[in-house]
C-alpha positions in Angstrom: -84.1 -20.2 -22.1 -84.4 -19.9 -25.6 -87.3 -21.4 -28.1 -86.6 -24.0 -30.4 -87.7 -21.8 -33.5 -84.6 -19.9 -32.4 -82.2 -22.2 -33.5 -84.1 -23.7 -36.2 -87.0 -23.0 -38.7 -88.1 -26.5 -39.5 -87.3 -30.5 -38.9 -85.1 -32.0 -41.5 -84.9 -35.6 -40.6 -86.5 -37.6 -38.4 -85.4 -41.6 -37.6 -88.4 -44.8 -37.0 -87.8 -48.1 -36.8 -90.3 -50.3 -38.4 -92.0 -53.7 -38.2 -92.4 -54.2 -42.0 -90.3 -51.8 -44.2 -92.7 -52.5 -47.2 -95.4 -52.0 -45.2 -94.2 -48.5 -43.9 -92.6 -47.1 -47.2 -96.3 -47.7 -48.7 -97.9 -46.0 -46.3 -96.3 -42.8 -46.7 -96.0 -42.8 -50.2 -99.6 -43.8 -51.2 -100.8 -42.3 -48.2 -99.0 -39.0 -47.0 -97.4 -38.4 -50.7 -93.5 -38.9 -49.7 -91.0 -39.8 -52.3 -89.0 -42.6 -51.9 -85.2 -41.5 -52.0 -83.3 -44.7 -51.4 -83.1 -47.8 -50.0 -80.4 -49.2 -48.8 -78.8 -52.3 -46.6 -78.2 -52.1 -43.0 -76.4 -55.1 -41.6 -78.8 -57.9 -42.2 -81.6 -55.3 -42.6 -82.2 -53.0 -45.0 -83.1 -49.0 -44.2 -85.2 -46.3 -46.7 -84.8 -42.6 -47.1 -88.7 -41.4 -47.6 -88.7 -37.4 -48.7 -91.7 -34.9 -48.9 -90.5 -31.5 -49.5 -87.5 -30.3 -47.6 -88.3 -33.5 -44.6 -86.7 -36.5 -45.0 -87.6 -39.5 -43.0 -85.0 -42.2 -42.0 -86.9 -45.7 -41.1 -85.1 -48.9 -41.2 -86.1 -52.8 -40.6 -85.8 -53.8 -36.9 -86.4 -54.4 -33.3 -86.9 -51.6 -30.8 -83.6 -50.0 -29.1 -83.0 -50.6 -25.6 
């Protein structure tokens, strides 16, 4: 079996649901220096693209999946 660094050389995007979108977009822009690339609805929620560098980080409004 293979390593992952042999089909890849870094993580692009990465998916998190969160409790309080506002809350979380903060946080990684004051906090961690991410860029805030969009927001946008989702159903009756809404969802934000957060970017630092190359890695961009889905998280959207919302209850945990099943």
């Amino acid at each position: 079996m293979q390593p992952m660094s042999a089909f890849t050389t870094d993580l692009q995007h990465s998916g998190i649901i969160a409790r309080n979108l506002d809350e979380t977009i903060a946080f990684y822009t004051r906090k961690l220096g991410f860029e805030v690339a969009g927001i946008f609805p989702k159903g009756k929620n809404r969802c934000a693209f957060l970017r630092y560098g190359h890695l961009t980080i889905e998280t959207r409004e919302g209850r945990r999946l099943p």
